[in-house]
N, C-alpha and C positions, 0 to 999 in steps of 0.2 A: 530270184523269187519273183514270181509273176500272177495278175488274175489272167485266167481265161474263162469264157464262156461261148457256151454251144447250146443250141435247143436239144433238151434233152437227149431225141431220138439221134441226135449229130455227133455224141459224145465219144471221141476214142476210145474202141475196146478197152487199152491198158489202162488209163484212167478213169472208166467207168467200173472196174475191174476194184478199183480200189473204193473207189465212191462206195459201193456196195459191200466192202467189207469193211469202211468206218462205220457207216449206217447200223451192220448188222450187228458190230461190236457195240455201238450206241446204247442201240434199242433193241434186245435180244430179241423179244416176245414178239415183236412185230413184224407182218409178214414182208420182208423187201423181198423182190427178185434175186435171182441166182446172180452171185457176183460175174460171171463171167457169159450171164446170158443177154439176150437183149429187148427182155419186157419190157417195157415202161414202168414206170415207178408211179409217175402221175396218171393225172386224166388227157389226154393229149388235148380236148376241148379249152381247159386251161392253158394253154403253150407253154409247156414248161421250158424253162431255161437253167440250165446246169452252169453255176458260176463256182470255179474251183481256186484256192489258193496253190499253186505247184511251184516245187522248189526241184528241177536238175532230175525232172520226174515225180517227184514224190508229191503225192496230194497230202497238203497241210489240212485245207478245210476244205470243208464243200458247205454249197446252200443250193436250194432249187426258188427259183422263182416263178410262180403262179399268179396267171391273171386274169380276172371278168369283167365285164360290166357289171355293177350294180346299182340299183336303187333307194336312195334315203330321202326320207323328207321331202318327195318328189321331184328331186333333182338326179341324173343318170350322172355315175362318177366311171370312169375309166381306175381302174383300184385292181393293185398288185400283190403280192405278199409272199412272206418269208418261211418255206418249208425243209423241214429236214436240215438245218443248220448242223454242221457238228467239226471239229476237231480233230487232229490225229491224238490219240493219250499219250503220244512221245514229245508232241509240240506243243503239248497247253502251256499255258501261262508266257506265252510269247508276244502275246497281241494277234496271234496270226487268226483269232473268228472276229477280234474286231473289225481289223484290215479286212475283211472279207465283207459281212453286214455295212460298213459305210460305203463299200464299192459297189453294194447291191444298193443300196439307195439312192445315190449316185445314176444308177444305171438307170432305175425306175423312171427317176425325173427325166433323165436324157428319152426315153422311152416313151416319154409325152403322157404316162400316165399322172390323174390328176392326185391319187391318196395310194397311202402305202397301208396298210392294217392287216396285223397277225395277234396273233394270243402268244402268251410265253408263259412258263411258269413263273410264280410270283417271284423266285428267288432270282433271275433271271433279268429284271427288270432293270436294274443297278448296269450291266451289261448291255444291251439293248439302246439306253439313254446313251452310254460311253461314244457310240457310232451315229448318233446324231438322232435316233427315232426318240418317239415323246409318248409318255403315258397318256390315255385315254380314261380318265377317273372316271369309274362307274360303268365302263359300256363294256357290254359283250356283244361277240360272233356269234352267229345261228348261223353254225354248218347244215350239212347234211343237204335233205331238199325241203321245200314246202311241206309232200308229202311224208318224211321222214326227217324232222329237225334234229339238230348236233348243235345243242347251245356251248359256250364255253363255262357258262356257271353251272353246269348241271352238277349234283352230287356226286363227292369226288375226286372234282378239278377244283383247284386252285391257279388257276390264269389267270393275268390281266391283259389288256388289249394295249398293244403300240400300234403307233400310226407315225406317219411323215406327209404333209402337207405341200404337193407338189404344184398345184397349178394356182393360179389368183382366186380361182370358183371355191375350193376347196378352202384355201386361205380364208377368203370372206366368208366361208359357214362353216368353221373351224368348231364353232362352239356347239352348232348342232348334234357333234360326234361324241358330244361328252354326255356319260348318264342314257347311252341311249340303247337299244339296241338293234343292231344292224343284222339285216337281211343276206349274209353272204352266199348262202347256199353254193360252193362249190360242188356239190354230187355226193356221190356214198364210196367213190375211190377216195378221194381226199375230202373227208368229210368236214376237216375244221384244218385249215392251214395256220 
């Protein structure tokens, strides 16, 4: 059992093949790509990174990683974050999405990115914490764009915000991130990572 990862668009037929049919077992309603085709899932603006757990072939987990610049409190943070997490439903409760989210966090730091922030469902958070990321009391994501915002509190959702504190800059305005809300805007492909 091993991680790998690839930019998205890099991702092995056979196991993007499968990516896209945990994804779709996931999240029925939601539109992914044809499992065997080769859309992008993400925005490629973002650079997505396909980080999978694989055991002898078989994809355990997958996560995609997405990243922009953004801007808080006038300071420009290098900020990564955690999409499309999920699981095989033959391998849960193995450890094998923890293993996975602590080696994406992991990676982000090696990645020289300064913050890690994503939303999760509130039940999720217990989860999340297990692999090293931290609650954000009080703060929401504003996906979407400027001109078309995607808060994560909008009616509805129940998300909270984790984050991971990767560079010293980020460390030293740790506290800025709390109670606040943050300007993500990743686009209207990936409207709230």
């Amino acid at each position: 059992m091993h991680v790998v990862s690839f930019p998205e668009p890099a991702t092995p037929a056979a196991l993007l093949a499968q990516v896209r049919e945990l994804q779709r077992d996931a999240w029925p309603s939601s539109p992914f790509p044809d499992p065997g085709g080769s859309e992008p899932n993400h925005d490629p603006d973002l650079s997505p990174q396909s980080m999978l757990l694989v055991d002898q072939g078989v994809v355990l987990a997958a996560l995609d990683i997405l990243a922009k610049e953004i801007e808080h409190h006038g300071r420009r943070y290098r900020a990564a974050g955690l999409s499309t997490v999920v699981t095989r439903n033959s391998a849960r409760g193995r450890g094998h999405g923890r293993t996975l989210i602590t080696a994406a966090r992991t990676a982000m730091a090696e990645a020289g990115h300064d913050i890690g922030l994503f939303t999760c469902d509130r039940p999720l958070q217990a989860f999340y914490e297990s692999g090293g990321w931290e609650l954000l009391p009080g703060t929401v994501l504003i996906g979407g764009t400027p001109d078309e915002p995607f808060p994560s509190d909008q009616p509805g959702f129940d998300k909270v915000t984790m984050a991971g504190f990767f560079s010293a800059t980020s460390r030293r305005h740790r506290t800025s991130f709390h109670d606040a809300r943050i300007q993500l805007h990743p686009g209207l492909i990936d409207k709230l990572w």
